[in-house]
Backbone and ligand atoms as CSV (ligand in chain L), in Angstrom:
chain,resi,resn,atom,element,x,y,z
A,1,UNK,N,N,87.401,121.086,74.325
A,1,UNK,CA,C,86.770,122.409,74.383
A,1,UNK,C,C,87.058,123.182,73.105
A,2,UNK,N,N,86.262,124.058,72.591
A,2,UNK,CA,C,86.344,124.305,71.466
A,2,UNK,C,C,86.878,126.075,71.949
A,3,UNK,N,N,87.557,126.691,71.231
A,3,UNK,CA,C,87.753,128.310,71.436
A,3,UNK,C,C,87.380,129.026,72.087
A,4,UNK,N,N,85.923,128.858,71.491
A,4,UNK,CA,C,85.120,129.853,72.266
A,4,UNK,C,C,84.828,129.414,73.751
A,5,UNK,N,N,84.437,127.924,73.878
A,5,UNK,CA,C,84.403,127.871,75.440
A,5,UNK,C,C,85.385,128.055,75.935
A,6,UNK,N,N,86.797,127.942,75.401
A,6,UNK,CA,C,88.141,128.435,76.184
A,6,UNK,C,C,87.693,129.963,76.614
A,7,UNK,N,N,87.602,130.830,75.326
A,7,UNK,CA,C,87.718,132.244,75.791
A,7,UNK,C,C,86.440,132.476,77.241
A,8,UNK,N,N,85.328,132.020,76.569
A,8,UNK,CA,C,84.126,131.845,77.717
A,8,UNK,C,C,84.932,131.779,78.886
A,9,UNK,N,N,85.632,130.592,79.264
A,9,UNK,CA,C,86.140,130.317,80.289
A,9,UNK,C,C,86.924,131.197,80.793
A,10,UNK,N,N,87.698,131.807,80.115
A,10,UNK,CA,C,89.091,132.737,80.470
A,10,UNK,C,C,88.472,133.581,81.640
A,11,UNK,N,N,86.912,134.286,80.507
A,11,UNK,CA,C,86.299,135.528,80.605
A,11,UNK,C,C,84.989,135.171,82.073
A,12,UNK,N,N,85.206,133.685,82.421
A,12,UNK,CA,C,84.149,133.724,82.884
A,12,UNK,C,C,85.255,133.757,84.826
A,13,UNK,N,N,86.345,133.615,84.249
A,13,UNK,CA,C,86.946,133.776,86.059
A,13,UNK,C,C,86.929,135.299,85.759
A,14,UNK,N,N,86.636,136.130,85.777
A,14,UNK,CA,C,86.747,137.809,85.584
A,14,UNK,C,C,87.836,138.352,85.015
A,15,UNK,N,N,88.179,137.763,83.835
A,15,UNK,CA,C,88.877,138.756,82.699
A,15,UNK,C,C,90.944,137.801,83.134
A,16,UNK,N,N,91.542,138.933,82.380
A,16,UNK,CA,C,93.048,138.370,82.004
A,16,UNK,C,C,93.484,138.505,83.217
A,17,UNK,N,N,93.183,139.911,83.927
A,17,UNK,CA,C,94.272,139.953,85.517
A,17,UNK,C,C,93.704,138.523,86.268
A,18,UNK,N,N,92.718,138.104,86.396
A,18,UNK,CA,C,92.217,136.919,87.710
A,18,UNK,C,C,92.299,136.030,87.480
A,19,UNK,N,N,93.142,135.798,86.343
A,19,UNK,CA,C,93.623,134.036,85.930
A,19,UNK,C,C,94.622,133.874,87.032
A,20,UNK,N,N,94.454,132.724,87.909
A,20,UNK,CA,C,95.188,132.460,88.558
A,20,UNK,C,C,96.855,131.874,88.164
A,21,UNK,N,N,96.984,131.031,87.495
A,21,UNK,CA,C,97.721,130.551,87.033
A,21,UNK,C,C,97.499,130.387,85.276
A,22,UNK,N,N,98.028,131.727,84.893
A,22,UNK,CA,C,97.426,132.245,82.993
A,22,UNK,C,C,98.301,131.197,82.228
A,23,UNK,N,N,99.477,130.892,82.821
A,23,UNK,CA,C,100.638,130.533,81.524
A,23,UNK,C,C,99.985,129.297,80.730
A,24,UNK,N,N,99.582,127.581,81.420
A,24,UNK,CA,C,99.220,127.064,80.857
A,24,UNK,C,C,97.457,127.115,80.136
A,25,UNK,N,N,96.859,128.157,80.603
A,25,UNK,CA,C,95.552,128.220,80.375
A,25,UNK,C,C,95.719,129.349,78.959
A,26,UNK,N,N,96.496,130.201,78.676
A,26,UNK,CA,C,97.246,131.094,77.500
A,26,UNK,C,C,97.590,129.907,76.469
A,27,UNK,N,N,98.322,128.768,77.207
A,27,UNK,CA,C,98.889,128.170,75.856
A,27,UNK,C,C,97.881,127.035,75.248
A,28,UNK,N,N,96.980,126.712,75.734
A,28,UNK,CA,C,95.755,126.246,75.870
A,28,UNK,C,C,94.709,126.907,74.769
A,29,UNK,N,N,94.655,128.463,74.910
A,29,UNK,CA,C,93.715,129.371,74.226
A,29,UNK,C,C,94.766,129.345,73.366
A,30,UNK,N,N,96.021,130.032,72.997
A,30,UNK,CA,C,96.589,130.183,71.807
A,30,UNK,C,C,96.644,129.044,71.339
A,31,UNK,N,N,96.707,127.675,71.541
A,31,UNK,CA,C,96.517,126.310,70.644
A,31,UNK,C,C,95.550,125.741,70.053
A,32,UNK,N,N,94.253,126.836,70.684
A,32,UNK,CA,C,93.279,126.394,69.690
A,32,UNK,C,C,92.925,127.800,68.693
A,33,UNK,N,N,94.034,128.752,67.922
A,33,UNK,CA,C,93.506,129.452,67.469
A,33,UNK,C,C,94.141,128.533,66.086
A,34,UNK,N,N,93.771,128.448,65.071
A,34,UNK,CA,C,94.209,127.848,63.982
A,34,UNK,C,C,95.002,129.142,63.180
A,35,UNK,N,N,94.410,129.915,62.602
A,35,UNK,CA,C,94.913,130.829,62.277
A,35,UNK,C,C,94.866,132.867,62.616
A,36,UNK,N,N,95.196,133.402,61.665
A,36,UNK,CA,C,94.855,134.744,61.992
A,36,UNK,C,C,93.065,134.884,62.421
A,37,UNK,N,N,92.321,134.338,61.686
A,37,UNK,CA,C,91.295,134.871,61.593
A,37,UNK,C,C,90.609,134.333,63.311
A,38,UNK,N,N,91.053,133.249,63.571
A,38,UNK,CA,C,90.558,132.553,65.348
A,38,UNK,C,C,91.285,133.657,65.974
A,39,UNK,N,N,92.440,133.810,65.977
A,39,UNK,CA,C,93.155,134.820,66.622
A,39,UNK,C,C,92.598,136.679,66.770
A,40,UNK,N,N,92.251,136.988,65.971
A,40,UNK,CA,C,91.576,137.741,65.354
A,40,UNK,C,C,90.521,138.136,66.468
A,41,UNK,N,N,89.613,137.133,66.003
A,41,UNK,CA,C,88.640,137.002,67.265
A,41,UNK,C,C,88.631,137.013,68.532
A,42,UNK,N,N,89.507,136.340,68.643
A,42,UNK,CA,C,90.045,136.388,70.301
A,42,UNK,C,C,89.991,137.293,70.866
A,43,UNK,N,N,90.660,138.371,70.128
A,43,UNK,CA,C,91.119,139.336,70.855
A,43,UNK,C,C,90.444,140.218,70.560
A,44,UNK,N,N,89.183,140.368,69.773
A,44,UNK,CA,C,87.803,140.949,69.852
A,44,UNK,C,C,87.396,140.529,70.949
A,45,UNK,N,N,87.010,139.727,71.415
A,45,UNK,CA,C,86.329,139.353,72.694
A,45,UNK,C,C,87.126,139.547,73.912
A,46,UNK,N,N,87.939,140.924,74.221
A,46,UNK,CA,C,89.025,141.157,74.980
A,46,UNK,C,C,88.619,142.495,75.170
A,47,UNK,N,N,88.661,142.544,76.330
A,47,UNK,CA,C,87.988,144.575,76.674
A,47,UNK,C,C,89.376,145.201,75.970
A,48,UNK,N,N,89.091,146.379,75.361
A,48,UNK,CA,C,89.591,146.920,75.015
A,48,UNK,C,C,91.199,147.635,75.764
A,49,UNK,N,N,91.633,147.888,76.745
A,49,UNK,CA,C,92.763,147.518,77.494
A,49,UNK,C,C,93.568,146.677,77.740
A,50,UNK,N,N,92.849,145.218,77.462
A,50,UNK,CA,C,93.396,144.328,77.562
A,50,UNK,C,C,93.909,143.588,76.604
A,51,UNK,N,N,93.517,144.200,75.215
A,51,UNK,CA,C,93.992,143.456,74.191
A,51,UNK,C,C,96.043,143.632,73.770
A,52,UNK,N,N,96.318,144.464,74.357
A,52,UNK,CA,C,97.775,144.838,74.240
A,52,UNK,C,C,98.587,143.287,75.413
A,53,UNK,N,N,97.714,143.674,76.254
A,53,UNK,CA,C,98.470,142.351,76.881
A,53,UNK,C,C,98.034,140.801,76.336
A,54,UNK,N,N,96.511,140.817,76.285
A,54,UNK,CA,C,96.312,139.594,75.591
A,54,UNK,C,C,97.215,138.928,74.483
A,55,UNK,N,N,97.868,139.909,73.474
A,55,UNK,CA,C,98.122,139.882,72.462
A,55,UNK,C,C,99.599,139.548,72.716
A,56,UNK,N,N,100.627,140.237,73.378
A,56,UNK,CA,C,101.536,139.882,74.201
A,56,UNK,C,C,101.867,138.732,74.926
A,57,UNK,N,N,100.670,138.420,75.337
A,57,UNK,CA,C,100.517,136.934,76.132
A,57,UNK,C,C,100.705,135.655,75.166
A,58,UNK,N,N,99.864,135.819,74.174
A,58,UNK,CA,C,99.706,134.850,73.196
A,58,UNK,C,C,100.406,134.800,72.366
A,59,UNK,N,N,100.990,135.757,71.425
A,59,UNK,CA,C,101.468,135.554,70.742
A,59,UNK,C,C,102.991,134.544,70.121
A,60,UNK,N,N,103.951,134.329,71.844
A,60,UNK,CA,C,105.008,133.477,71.742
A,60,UNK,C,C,104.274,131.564,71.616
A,61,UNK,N,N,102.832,131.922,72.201
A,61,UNK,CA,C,101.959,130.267,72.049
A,61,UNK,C,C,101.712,129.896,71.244
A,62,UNK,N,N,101.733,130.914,69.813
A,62,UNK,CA,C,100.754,130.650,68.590
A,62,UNK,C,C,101.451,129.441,67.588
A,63,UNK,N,N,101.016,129.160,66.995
A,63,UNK,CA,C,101.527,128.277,65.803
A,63,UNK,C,C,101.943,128.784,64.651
A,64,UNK,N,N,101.700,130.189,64.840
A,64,UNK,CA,C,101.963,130.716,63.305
A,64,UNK,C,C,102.112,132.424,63.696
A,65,UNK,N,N,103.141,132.949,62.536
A,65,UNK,CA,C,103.778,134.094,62.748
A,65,UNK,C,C,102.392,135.567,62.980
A,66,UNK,N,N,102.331,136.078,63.771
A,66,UNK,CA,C,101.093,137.137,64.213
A,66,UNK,C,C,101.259,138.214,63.465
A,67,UNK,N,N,100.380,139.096,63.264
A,67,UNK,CA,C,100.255,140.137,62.597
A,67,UNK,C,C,100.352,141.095,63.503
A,68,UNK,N,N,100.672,142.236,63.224
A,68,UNK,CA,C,100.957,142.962,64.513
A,68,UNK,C,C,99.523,143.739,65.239
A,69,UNK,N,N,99.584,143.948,66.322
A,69,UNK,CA,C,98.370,143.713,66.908
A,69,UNK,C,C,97.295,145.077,66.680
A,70,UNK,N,N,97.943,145.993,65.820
A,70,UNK,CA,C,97.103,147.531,64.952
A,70,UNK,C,C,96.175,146.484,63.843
A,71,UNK,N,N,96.895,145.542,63.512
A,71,UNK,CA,C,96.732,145.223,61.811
A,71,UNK,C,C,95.234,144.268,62.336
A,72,UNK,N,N,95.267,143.784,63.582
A,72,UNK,CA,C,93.814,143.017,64.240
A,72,UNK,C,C,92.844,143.590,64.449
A,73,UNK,N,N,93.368,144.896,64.836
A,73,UNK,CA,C,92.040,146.030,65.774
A,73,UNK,C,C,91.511,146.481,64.442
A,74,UNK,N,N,92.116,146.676,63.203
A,74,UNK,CA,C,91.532,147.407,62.393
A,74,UNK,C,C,90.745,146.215,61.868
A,75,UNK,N,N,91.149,145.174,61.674
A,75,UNK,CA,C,90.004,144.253,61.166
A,75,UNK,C,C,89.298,143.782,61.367
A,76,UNK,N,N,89.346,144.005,62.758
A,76,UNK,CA,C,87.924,143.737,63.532
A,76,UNK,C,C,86.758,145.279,63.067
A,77,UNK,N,N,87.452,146.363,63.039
A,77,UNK,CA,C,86.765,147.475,63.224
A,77,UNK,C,C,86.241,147.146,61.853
A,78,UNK,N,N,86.989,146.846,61.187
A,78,UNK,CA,C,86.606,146.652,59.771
A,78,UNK,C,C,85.098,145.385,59.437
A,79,UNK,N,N,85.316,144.626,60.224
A,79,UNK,CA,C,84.382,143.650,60.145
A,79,UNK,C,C,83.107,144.134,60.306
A,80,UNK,N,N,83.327,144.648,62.028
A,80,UNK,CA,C,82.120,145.117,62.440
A,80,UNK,C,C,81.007,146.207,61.719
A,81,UNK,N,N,81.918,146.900,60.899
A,81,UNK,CA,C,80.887,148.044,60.677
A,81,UNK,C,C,80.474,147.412,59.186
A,82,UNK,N,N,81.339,146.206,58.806
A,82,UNK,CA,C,80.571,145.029,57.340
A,82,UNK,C,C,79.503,144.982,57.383
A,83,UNK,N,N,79.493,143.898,58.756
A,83,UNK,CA,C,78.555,143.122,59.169
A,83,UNK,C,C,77.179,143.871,59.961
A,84,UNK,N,N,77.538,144.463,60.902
A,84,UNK,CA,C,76.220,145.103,60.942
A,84,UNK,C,C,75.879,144.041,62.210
A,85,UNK,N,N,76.137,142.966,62.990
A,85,UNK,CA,C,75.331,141.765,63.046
A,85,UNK,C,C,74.033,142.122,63.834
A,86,UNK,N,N,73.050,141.494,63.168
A,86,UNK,CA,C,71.752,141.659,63.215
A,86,UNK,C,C,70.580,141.424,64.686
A,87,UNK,N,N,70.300,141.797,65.232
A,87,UNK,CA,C,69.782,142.010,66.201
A,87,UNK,C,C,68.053,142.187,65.708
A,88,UNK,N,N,66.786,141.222,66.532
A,88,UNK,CA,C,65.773,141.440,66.131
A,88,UNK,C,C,64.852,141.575,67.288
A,89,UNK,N,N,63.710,142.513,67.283
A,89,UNK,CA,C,62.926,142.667,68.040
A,89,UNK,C,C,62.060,141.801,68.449
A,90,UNK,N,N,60.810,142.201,68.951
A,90,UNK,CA,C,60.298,141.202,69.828
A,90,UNK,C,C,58.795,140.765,68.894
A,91,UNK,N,N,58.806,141.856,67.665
A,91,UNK,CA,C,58.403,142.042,66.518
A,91,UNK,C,C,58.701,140.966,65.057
A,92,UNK,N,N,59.975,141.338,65.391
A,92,UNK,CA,C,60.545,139.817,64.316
A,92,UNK,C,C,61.184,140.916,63.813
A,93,UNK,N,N,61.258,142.608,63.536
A,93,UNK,CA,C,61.697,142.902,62.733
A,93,UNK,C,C,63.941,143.212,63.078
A,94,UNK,N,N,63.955,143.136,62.085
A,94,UNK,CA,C,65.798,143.211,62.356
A,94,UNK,C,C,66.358,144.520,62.419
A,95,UNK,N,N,67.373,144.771,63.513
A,95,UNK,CA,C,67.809,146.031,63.846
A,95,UNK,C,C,69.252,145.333,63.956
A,96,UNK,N,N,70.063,147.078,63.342
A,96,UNK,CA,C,71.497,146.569,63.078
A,96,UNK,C,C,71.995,146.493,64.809
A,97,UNK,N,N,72.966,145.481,64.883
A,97,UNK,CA,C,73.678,145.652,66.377
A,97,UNK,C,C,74.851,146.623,66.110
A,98,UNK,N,N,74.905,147.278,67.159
A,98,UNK,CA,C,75.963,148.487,67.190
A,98,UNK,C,C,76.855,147.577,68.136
A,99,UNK,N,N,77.746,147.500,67.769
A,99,UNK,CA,C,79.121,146.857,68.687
A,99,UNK,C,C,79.216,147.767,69.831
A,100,UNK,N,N,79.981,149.051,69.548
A,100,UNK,CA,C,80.311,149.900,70.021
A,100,UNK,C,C,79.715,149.723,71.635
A,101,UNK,N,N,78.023,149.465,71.527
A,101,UNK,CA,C,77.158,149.431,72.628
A,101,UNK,C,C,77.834,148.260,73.407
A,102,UNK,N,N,78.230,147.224,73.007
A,102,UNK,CA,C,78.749,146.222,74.292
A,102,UNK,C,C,80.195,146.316,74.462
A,103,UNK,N,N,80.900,146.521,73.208
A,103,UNK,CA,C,82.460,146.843,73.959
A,103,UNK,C,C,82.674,147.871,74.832
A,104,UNK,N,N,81.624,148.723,75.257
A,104,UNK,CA,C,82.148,149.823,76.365
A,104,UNK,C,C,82.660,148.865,77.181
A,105,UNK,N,N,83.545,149.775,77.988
A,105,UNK,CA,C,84.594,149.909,79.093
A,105,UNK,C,C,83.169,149.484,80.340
A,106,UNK,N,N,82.400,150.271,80.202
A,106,UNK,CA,C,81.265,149.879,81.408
A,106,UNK,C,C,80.566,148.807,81.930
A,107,UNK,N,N,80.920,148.157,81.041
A,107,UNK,CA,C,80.351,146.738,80.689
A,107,UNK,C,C,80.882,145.608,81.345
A,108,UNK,N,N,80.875,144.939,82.200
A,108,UNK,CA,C,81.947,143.849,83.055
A,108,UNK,C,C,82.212,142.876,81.837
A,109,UNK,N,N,83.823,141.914,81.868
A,109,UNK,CA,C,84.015,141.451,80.910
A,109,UNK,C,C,82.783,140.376,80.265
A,110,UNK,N,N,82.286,139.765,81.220
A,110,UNK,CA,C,81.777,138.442,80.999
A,110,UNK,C,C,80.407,139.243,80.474
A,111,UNK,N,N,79.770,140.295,80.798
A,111,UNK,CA,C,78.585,140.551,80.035
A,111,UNK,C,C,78.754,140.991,78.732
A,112,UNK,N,N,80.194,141.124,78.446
A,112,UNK,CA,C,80.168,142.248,76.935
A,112,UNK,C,C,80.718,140.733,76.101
A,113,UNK,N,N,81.247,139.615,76.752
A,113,UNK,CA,C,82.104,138.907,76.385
A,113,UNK,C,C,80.126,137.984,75.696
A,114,UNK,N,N,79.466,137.459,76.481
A,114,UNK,CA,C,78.529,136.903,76.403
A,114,UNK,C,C,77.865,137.532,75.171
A,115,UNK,N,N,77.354,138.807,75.366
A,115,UNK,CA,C,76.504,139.850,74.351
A,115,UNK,C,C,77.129,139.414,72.883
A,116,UNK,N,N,78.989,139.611,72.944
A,116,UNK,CA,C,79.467,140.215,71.792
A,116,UNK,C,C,79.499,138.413,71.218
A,117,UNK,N,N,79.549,137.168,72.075
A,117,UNK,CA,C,79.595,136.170,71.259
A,117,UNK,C,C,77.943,135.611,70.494
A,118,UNK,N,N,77.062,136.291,71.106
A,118,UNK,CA,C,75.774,136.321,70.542
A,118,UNK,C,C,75.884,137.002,69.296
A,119,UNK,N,N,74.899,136.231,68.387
A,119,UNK,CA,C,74.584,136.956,66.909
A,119,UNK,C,C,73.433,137.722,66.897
A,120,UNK,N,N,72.591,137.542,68.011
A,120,UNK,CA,C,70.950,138.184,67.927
A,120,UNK,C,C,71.006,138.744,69.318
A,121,UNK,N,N,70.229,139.961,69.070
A,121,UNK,CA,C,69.708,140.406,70.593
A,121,UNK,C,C,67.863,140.652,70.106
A,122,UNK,N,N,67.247,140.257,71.565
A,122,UNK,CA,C,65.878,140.355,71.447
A,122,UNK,C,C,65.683,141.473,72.163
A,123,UNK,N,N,64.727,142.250,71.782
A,123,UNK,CA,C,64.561,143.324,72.731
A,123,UNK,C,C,62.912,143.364,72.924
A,124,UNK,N,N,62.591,142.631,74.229
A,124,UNK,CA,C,60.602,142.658,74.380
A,124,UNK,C,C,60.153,143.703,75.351
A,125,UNK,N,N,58.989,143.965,74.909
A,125,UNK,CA,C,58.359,145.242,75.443
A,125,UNK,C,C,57.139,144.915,76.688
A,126,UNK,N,N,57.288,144.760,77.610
A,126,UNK,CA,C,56.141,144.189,78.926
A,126,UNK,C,C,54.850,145.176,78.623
A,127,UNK,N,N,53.622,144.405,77.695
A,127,UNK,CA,C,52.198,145.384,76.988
A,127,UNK,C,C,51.822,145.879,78.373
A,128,UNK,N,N,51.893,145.524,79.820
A,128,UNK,CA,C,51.290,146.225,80.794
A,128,UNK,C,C,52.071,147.093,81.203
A,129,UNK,N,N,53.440,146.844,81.732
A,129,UNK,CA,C,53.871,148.529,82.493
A,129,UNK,C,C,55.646,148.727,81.308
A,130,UNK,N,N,55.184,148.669,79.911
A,130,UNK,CA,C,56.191,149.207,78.882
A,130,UNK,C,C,57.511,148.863,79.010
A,131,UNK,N,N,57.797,148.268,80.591
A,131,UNK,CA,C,59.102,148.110,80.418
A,131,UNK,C,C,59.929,147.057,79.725
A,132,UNK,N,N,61.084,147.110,79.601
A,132,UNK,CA,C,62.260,146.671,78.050
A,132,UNK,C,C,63.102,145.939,78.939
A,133,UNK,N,N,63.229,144.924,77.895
A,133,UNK,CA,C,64.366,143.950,78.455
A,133,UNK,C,C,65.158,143.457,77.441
A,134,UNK,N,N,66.391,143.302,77.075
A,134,UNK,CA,C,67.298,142.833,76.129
A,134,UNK,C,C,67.370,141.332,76.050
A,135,UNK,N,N,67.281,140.284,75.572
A,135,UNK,CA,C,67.919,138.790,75.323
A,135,UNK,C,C,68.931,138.629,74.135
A,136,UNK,N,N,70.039,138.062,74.532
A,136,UNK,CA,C,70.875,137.373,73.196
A,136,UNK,C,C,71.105,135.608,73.256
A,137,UNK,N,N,71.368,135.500,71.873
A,137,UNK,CA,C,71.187,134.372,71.438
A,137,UNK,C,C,72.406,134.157,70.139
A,138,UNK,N,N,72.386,132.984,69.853
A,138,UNK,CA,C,72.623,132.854,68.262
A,138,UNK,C,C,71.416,132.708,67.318
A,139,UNK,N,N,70.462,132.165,68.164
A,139,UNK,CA,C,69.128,132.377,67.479
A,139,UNK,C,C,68.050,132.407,68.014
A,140,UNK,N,N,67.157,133.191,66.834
A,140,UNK,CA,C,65.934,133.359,67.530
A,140,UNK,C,C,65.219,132.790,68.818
A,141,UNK,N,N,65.313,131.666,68.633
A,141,UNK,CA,C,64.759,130.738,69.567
A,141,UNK,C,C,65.975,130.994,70.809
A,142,UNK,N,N,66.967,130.856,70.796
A,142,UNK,CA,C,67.755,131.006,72.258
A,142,UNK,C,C,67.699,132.149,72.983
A,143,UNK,N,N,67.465,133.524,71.937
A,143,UNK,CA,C,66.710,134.909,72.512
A,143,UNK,C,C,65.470,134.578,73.583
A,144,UNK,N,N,64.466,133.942,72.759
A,144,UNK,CA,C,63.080,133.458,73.142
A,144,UNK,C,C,63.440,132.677,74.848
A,145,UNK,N,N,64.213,131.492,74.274
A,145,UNK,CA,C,64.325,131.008,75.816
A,145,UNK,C,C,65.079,131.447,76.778
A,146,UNK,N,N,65.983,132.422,76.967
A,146,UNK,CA,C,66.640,133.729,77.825
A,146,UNK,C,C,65.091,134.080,78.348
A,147,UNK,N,N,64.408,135.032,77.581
A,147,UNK,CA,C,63.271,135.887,77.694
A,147,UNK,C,C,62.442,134.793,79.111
A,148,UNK,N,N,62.226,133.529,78.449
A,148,UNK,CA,C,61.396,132.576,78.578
A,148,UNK,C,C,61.906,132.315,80.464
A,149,UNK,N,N,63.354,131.674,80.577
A,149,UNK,CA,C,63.696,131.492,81.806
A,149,UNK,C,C,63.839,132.724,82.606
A,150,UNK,N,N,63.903,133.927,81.866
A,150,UNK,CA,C,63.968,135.515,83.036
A,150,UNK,C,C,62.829,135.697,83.470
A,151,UNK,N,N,61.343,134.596,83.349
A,151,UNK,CA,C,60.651,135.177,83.735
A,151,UNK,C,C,59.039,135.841,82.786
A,152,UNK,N,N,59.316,136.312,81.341
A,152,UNK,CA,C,58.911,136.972,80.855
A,152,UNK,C,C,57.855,135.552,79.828
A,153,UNK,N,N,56.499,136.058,79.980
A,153,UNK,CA,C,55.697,135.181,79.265
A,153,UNK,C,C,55.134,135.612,78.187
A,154,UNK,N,N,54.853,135.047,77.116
A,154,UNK,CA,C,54.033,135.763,75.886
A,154,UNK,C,C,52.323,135.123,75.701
A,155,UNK,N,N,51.504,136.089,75.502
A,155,UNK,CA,C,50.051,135.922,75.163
A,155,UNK,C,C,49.962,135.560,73.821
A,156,UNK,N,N,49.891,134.070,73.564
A,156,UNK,CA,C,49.735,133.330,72.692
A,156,UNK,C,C,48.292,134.055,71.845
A,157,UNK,N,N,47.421,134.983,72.348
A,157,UNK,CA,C,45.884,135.358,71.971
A,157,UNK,C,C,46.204,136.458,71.296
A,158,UNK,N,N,47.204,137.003,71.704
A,158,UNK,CA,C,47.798,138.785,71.102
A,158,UNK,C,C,48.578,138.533,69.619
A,159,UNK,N,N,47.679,139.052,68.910
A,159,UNK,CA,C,48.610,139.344,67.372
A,159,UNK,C,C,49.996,139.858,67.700
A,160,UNK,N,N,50.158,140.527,67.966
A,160,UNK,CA,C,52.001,141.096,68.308
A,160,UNK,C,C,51.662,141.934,69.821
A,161,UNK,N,N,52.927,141.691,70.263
A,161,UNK,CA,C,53.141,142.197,71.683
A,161,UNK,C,C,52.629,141.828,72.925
A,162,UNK,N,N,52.363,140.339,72.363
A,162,UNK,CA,C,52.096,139.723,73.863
A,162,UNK,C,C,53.057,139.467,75.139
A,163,UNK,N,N,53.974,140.200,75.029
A,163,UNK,CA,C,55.015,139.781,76.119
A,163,UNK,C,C,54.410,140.728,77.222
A,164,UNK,N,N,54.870,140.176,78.643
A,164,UNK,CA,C,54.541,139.941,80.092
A,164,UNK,C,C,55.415,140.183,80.805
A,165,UNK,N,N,56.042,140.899,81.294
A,165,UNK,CA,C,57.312,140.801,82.350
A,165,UNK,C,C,56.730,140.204,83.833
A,166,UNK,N,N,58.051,139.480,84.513
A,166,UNK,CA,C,57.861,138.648,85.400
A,166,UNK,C,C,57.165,139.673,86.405
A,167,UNK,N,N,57.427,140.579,86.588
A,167,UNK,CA,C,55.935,141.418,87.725
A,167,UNK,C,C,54.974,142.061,87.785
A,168,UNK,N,N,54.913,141.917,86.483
A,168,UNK,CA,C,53.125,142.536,86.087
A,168,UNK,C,C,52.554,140.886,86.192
A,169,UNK,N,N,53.084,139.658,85.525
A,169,UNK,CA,C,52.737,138.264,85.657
A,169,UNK,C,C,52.440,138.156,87.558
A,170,UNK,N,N,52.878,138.542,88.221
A,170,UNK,CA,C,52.483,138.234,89.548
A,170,UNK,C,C,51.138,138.835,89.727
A,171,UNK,N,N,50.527,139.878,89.007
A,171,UNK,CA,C,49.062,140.551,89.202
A,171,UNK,C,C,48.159,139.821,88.556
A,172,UNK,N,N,46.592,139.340,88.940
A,172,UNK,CA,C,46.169,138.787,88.073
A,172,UNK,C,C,45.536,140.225,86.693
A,173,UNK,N,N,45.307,139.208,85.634
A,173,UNK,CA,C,44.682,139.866,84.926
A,173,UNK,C,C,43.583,141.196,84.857
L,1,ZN,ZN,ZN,55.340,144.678,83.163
């Protein structure tokens, strides 16, 4: 398993408290961080409360001496507002992703955990009753097939904005 499906996994039993048995599944995730920068990450993909314990947790697992856990948050903060990572419409055109929007607190882990390991979000517009739906991906195409299995069809005949949401598609034409 590679990192990220570890963290996936962590995040996919509902976050750090509902690990049943954390100790060997901790030393597991801290053994595949190679260095600061895997580590780093990690604990980006950690709701924001939880990174004090995450960080706590892991850090006696690691292979290598940790940075203290201010010196992570800022470089993540630091990253994020670099990078910008790019998010594109249903248009093609590119809109910056705001982090901020999926690390809320409101957010259950596994949806902010999913969002924030995506590089793209799609956002399509249903041409009959306007309504909006979000997809992420690493790429275009994995946006597309989210969209694709939720339901949502595109009019191959329409210059731009052929998308369909799954219940206007139940009406005929
Ligand atoms: Zn619709």
């Amino acid at each position: 398993m590679t990192g990220r499906q570890v963290i996936r996994k962590v995040l996919d039993m509902g976050g750090l408290e509902d690990v049943a048995s954390p100790h060997e599944l901790f030393q597991h995730v801290a053994a595949q961080c190679a260095g600061h920068e895997e580590f780093r990450r990690l604990l980006d993909t950690c709701r924001p409360e939880q990174r004090r314990r995450a960080y706590d947790t892991l850090v006696p697992h690691l292979r290598f001496v940790a940075k203290p856990l201010d010196v992570y948050i800022a470089e993540n903060q630091n990253e994020a507002e670099r990078k910008q990572l790019p998010t594109i419409a249903a248009d093609g055109m590119l809109v910056p992703f705001r982090r901020a929007e999926i690390l809320s607190d409101e957010f259950a882990a596994q949806e902010a955990i999913r969002k924030s390991l995506a590089r793209l979000r799609m956002t399509v517009v249903c041409r009959k009753c306007t309504k909006q739906a979000e997809f992420f991906g690493d790429r275009k195409a994995d946006c597309i097939a989210e969209a694709r299995s939720a339901g949502w069809a595109y009019d191959e005949t329409m210059a731009t904005g052929g998308e369909t949401c799954p219940e206007c598609l139940d009406f005929k034409n």
